[in-house]
C-alpha positions in Angstrom: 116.0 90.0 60.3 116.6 93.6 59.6 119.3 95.4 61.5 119.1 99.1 62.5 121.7 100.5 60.8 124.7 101.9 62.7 126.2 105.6 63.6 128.3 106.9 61.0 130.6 108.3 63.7 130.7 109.7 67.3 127.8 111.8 67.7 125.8 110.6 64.8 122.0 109.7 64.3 120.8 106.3 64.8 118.4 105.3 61.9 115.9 103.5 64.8 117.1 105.7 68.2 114.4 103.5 70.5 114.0 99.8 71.1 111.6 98.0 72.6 111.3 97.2 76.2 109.0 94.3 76.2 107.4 96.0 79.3 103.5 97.0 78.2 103.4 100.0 80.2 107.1 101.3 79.7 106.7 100.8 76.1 109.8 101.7 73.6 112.6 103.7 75.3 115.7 105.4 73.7 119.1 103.7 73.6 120.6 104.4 76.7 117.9 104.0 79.4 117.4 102.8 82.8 114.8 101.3 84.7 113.9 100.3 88.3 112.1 97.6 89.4 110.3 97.1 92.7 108.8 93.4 93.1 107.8 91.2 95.8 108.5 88.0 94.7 110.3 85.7 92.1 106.8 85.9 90.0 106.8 89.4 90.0 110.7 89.5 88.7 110.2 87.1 86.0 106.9 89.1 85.2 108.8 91.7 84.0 112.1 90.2 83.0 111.5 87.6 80.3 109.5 90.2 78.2 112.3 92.6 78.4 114.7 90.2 77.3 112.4 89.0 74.5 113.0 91.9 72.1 116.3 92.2 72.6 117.3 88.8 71.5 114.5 88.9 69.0 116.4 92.5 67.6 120.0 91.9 67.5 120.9 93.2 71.4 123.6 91.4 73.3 122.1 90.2 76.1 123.4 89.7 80.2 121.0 89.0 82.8 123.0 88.3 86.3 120.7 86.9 88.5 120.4 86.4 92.0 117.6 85.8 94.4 115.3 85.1 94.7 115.2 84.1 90.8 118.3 81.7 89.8 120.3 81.0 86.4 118.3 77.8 86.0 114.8 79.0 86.7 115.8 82.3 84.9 116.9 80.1 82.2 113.8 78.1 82.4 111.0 80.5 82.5 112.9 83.0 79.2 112.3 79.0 77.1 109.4 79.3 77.5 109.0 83.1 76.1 111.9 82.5 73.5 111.7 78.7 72.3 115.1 79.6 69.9 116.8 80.0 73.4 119.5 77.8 73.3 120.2 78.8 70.0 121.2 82.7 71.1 122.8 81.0 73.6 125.6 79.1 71.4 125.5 81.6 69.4 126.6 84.2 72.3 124.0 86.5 72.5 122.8 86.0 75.6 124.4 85.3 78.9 122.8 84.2 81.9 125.2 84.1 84.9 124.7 84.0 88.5 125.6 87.3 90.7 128.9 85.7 92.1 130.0 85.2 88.1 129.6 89.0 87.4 130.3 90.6 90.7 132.4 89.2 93.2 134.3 86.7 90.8 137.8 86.9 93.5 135.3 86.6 96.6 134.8 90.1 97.1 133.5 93.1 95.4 135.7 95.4 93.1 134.3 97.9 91.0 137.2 97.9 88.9 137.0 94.8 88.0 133.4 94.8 87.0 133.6 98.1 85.2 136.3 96.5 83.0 134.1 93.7 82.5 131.7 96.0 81.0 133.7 97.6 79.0 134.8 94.3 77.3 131.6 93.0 77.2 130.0 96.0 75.6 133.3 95.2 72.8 132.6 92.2 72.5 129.3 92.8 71.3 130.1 95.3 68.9 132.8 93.1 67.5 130.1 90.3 67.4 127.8 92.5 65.3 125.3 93.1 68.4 123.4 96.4 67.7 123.6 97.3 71.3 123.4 95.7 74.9 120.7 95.3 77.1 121.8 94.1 80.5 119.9 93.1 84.1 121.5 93.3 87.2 121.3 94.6 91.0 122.1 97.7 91.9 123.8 96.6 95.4 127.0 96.9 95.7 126.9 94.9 98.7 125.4 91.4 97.1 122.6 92.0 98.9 119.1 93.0 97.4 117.6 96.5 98.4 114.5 96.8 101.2 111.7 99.5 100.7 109.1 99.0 102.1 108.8 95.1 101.9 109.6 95.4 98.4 112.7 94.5 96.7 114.4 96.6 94.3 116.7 95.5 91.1 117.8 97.6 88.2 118.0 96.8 84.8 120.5 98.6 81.7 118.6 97.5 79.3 120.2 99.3 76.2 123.4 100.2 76.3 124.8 102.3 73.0 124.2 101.5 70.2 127.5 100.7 68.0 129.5 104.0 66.6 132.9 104.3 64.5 135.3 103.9 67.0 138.1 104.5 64.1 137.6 108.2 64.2 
């Protein structure tokens, strides 16, 4: 496998400055971007999401996709198996974490930004540390553990590329 090589420094050009989403009609996105997802059903969530974690784990991305319903850790951990048959092996090796929403959110019962901003922030170190090229993340957007209504439609937001690694020496 061939890494993108990393920033020289803050501010500097990224030798490969879009990854691919594994979503056909989103195509490749710059590092950095967010999408929304409206979906009807577990099928529809799954539809999108096991592409979109394809490519990252295929290119060097940490990984997190917190899941809630109506798609679980073990049926989210199921369906990406099938998609990515080297699964378990990212797995041990700590490039990908599937975790329920109460395991990323409300860890002390309740919601606290804090807390889950900090658990960002380490997890985005880790990765760097790890030799990650960048993140790519799945999550709700509700801060209330709850999924969003529109319209009949639910909504969930994916991160799916954080920054990609700079000097943090300077």
């Amino acid at each position: 496998m061939v890494k993108a090589p990393r920033a020289a420094g803050p501010g500097a050009a990224v030798a490969n400055p879009t990854r691919k989403t594994g979503i056909a009609p989103v195509g490749d996105v710059p590092w950095g971007t967010h999408l929304c997802l409206f979906y009807e059903s577990a099928e529809d969530l799954a539809e999108v999401l096991v592409p979109y974690f394809k490519p990252g784990l295929e290119n060097n991305e940490f990984c997190t996709w917190v899941t809630s319903e109506p798609l679980g850790v073990e049926d989210a951990g199921r369906l990406l198996q099938k998609a990515v048959p080297n699964l378990r092996q990212f797995v041990e090796d700590g490039q990908i974490e599937i975790l329920d929403y109460s395991q990323w959110y409300t860890t002390s019962g309740t919601f606290e930004a804090d807390k889950v901003l900090q658990a960002c922030l380490e997890k985005e170190n880790q990765a760097f540390k790890k030799g990650f090229d960048g993140l790519r993340h799945r999550h709700h957007r509700s801060l209330t553990g709850r999924t969003f209504q529109f319209q009949g439609k639910q909504e969930s937001c994916q991160e799916p590329h954080g920054s990609p690694q700079k000097d943090k020496t300077k």
